[in-house]
N, C-alpha and C positions, 0 to 999 in steps of 0.2 A: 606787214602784219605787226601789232601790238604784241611785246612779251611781259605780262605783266607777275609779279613778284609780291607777294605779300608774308609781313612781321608782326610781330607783335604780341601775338596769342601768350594763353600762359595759363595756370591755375590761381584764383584770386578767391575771393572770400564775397558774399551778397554784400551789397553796399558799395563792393569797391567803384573804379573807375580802371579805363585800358583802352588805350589805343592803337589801332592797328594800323598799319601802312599798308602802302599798294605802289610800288614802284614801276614805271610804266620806260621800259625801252623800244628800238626798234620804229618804226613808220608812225608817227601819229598825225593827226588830219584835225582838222579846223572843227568841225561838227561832231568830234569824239565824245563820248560821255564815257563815264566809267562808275560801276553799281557794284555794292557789296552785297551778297545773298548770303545764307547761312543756310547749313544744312543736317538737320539729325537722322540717326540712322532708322531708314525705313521710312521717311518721307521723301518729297521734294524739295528740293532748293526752290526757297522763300525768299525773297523781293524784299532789302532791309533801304535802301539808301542808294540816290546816285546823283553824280554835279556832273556838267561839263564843263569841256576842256579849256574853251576859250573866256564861254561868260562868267563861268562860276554860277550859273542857274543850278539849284538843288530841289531837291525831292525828300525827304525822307516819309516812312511810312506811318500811319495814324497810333500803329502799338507801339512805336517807343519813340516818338516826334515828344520833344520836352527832355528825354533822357541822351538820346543819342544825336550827333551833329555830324554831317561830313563836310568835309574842307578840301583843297588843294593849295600846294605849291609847286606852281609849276616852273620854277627854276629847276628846283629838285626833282621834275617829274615825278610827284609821289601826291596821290589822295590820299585822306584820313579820313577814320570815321572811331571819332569822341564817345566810348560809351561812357554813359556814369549811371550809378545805383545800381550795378549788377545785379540780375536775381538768376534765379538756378535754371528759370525757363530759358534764360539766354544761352545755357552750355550748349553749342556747337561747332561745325564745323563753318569758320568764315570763305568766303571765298570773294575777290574781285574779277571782275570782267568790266572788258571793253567793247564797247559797240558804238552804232551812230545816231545821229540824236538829229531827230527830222522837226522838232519845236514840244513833242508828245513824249514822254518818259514811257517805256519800258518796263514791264512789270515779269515777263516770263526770260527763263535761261535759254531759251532758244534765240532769241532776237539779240544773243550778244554771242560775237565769234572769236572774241579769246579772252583765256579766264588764266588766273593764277594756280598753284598747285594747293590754295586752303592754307588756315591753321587754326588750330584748334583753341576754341576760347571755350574752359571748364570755367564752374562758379559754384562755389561749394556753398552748402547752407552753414 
């Protein structure tokens, strides 16, 4: 199993920029993918971004595609995902997960079996 770790969070200002990590130990497999969701309180975890492991194929999704990027390095075992122009609708909670990537991206937190413990990106106005 995948133990995945994520950095970066932090309180910033609308406008800014912040990048978060997701550092990925433990068993990883050829057809890995790894997805960033976000979550505020009293919704669901939302579907923000996800690459795999080997191709570097990505996805990001249509409300913040142009602002947000994700990346990897996989020397470092560690995906990124690039926000710029923070707005206050972005304050939540990040999270990454790992799961498998059959050619079709994943959009729901069920279809991914290991996730990091979150961190929290606030964005003040």
């Amino acid at each position: 199993q995948v133990q995945l770790l994520e950095s970066g969070g932090g309180l910033v200002q609308a406008g800014d920029s912040l990048r978060l990590s997701c550092t990925a130990s433990g068993r990883t497999f050829s057809n890995l993918a790894v997805a960033w969701f976000r979550q505020t309180s009293g919704k669901e975890r939302e579907f923000v971004a996800a690459i795999t492991w080997a191709g570097g194929n990505f996805y990001v999704v249509d409300s913040v595609k142009g602002l947000f990027t994700i990346s990897r390095d996989n020397v470092k075992n560690t995906v990124y995902l690039h926000m710029n122009d923070l707005k206050p609708g972005d304050t939540a909670v990040y999270y990454c997960a790992a799961g498998s990537y059959w050619g079709s991206w994943n959009y729901t937190p069920r279809a991914y079996e290991s996730w990091g413990q979150g961190t929290q990106v606030t964005v003040s106005s």
